[in-house]
C-alpha positions in Angstrom: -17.1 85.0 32.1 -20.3 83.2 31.6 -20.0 80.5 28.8 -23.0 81.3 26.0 -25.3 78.8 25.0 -24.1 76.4 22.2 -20.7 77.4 21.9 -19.1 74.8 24.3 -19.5 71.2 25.0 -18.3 68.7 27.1 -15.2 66.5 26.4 -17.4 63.6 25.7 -19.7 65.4 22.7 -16.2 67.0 21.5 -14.8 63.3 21.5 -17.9 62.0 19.7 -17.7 64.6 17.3 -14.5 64.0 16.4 -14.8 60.0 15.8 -15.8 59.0 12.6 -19.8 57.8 11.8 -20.1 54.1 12.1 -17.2 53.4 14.1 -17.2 51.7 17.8 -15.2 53.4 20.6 -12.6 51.0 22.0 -13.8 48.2 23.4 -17.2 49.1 22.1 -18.7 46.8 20.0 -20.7 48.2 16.7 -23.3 45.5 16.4 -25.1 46.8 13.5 -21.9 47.9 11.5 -20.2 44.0 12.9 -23.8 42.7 11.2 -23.6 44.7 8.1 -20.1 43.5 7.2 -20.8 40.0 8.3 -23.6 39.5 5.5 -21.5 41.3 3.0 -18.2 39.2 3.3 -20.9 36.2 3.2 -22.5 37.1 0.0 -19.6 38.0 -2.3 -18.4 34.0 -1.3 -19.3 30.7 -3.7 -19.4 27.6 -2.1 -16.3 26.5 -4.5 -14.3 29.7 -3.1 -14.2 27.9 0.4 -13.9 24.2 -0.8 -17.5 23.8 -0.7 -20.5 21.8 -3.3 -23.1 24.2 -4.0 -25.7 21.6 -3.7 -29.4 22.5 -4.2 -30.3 25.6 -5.7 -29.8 28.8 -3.8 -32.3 31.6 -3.7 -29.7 34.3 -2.5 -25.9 34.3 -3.6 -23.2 33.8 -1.2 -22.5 31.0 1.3 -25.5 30.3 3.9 -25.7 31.1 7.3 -24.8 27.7 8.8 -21.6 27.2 5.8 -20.3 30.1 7.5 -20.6 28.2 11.1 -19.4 25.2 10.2 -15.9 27.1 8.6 -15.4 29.4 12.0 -16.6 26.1 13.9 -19.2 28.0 15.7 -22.9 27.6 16.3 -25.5 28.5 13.7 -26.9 30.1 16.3 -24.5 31.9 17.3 -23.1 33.2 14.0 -26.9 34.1 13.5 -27.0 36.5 16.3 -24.4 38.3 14.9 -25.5 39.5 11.8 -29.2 40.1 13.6 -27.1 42.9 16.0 -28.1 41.1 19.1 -25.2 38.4 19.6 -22.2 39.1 22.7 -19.2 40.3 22.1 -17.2 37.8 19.9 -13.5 37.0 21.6 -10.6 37.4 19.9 -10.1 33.7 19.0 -13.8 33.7 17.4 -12.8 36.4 14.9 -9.8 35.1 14.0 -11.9 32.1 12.6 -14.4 34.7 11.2 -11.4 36.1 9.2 -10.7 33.2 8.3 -13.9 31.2 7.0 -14.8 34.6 5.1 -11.6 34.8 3.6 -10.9 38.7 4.9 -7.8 40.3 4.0 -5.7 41.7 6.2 -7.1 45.1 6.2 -10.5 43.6 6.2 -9.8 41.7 9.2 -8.5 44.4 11.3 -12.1 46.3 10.0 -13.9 43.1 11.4 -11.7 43.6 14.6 -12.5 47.1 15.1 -15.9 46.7 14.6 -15.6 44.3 17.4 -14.4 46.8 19.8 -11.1 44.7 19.8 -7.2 45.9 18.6 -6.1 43.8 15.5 -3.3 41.7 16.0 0.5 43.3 15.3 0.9 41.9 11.8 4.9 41.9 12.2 4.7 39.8 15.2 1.8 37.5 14.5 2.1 36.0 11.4 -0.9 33.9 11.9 -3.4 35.0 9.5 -3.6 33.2 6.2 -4.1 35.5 3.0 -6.9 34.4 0.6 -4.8 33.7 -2.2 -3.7 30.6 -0.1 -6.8 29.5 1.7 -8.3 29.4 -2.1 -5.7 26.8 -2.9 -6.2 24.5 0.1 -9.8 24.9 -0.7 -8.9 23.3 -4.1 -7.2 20.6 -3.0 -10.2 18.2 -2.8 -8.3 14.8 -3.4 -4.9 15.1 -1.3 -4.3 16.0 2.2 -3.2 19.8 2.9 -2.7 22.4 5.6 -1.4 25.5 6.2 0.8 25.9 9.4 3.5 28.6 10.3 7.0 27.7 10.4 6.8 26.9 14.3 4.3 24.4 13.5 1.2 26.2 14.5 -1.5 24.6 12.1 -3.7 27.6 10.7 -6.1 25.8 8.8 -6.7 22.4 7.4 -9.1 20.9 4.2 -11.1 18.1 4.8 -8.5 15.4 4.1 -5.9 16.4 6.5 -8.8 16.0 8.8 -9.0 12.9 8.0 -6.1 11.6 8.1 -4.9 13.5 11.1 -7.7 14.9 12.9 -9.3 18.3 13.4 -6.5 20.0 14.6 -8.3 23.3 14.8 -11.2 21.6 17.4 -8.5 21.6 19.7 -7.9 24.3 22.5 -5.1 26.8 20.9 -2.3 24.9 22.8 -3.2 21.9 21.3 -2.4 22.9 17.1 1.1 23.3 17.5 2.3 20.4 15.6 5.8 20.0 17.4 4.2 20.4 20.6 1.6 18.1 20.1 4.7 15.2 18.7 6.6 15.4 22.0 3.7 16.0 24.9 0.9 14.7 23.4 1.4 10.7 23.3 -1.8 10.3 21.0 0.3 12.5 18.3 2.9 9.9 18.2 0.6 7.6 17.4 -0.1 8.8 13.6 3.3 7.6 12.9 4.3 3.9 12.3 6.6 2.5 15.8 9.6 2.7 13.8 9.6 5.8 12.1 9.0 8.1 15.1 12.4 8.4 15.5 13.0 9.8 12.2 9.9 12.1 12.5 11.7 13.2 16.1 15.0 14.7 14.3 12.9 16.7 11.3 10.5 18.1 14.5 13.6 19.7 16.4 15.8 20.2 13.6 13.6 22.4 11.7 12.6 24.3 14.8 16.6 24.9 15.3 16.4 26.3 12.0 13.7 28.6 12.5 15.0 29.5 15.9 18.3 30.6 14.6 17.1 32.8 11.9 14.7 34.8 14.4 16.6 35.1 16.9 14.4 38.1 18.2 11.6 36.5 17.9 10.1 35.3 21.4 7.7 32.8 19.7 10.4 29.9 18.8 12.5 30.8 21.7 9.9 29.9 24.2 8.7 27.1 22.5 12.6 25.5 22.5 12.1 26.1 26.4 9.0 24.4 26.8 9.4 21.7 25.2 13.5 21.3 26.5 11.7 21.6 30.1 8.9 19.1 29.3 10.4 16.4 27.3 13.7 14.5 28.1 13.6 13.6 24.1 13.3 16.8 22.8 15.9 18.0 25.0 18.2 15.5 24.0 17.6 16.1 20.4 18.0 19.9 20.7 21.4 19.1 22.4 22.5 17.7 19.2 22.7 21.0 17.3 20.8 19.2 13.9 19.7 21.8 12.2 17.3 21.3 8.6 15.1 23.7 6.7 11.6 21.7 6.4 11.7 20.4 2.3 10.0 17.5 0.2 10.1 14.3 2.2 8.5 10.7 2.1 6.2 10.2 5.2 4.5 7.4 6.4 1.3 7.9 8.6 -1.1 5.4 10.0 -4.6 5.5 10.5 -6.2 3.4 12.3 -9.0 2.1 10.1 -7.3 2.6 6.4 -4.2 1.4 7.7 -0.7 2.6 6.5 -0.3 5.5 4.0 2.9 5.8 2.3 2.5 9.5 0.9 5.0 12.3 -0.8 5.2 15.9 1.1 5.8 18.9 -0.6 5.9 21.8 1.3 5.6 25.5 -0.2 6.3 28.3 1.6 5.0 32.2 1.5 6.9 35.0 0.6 7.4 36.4 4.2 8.5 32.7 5.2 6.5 32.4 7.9 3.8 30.3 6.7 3.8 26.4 4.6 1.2 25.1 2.1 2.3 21.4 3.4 0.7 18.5 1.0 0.7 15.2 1.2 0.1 13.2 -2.4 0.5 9.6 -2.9 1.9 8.1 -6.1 -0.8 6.6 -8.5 -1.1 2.8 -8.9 0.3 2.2 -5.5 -1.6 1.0 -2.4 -1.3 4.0 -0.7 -3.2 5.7 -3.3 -6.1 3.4 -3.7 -6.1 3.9 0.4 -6.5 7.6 0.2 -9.2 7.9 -2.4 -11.1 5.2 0.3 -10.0 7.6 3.0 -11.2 10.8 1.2 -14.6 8.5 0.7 -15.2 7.3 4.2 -13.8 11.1 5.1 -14.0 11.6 8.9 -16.5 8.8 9.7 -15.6 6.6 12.5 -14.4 2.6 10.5 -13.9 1.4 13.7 -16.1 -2.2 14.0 -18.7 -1.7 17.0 -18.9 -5.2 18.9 -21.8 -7.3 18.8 
């Protein structure tokens, strides 16, 4: 029988039918919806929501263009393209950041994601994106080092302080933020710590990953890193060997930097209620010289002390 006009389609018009106005297919990417949702997360942000001086007057609300940058650590450029529906497709890791320097939720994140033509990551498994609530109080912490890192040690985001005193960890290639990684293969890690107390530092690294490792014992994430690292580092395996086991708490910590010198500071760490991520800050007790050296490093900030030869 002859089909009459209008009352079939193809299986590609049925499929467009059915999907939803404004929505990408998979792996499409929806620039102008990605662009829309961009400038909308931007403008409902202050500078103070994101740790930020508002500086000179501002024409429009919400954070500027290049604020936005500088918090995903992308170009202006870039981040411009976007919300003019003519940048490439943005990776995974770049909207991760995104989330992150716009302060998304969790469903607005896996929005952003979709729009990006890309799956959002398996909450139960990733545990990696940090809720607002919590960015807004590392944002806050303007006179004290703090970061938030997951309980295998993968730092998630940093204020300016804990830059300074440790370095941009989140400049680094994704390999390179895992804090316990970074202590046993990465001899320039070992190096914030004072000669004598690595040691010390050495037995908290492996005994709170034991700890971690023994209450998921599903989990692939802490399992694999115990191999690594028991396959890279003669230390490490040696520790692990050991069987010290210690929940990461309050603790005095000594770190050196090499212009301000040694810092002699109090950590506190305070952990979510799914216990898979740690506001960890670092406060030094007024009147000592620690303290007067951390209000000269939150001065100098990340600038480079070292004298240049004449």
């Amino acid at each position: 029988m002859r089909e009459r006009s209008g009352e079939t389609s193809s299986s590609g018009d049925r499929e467009s039918l059915d999907k939803p106005a404004g929505l990408p297919h998979p792996g499409e990417v929806n620039r102008s919806e990605l662009a829309d949702f961009l400038r909308r997360a931007r403008a409902r942000l202050d500078p103070s929501d994101v740790g930020l001086t508002a500086g000179a007057r501002r024409r429009t609300p919400g954070l500027r263009r290049e604020e936005v940058a500088q918090l995903a650590g992308m170009s202006v450029d870039y981040y411009t393209r976007m919300e003019q529906s003519r940048g490439p497709s943005p990776s995974r890791q770049m909207l991760t950041a995104l989330a992150r320097a716009l302060r998304l939720t969790e469903d607005e994140r896996d929005h952003l994601f979709h729009l990006a033509g890309e799956q959002p990551p398996r909450r139960e498994a990733t545990g990696t994106h940090v809720r607002p609530g919590l960015l807004l109080v590392l944002d806050r912490l303007h006179d004290t080092p703090a970061m938030v890192v997951t309980d295998c040690g993968e730092v998630l985001a940093q204020n300016a302080l804990s830059r300074a005193l440790s370095g941009d960890v989140l400049a680094r290639p994704p390999q390179g933020r895992n804090m316990i990684r970074r202590f046993f293969l990465d001899p320039a890690a070992q190096e914030l710590f004072p000669p004598e107390d690595r040691p010390e530092r050495a037995r908290e690294q492996v005994a709170g990953l034991r700890a971690v490792a023994s209450a998921r014992p599903t989990d692939p994430e802490p399992s694999s890193l115990v191999a690594e690292l028991r396959a890279a580092s003669e230390e490490f395996a040696r520790l692990w060997d050991e069987h010290e086991v210690a929940v990461r708490r309050a603790a005095t910590k000594r770190f050196r930097h090499p212009a301000i010198g040694i810092l002699e500071l109090d950590c506190e760490v305070l952990v979510n209620s799914d216990h898979n991520q740690q506001l960890v800050i670092h406060t030094a007790r007024p009147g000592t010289e620690s303290y007067l050296r951390l209000q000269l490093l939150r001065v100098v900030g990340l600038q480079d002390l070292t004298p240049t030869s004449s």
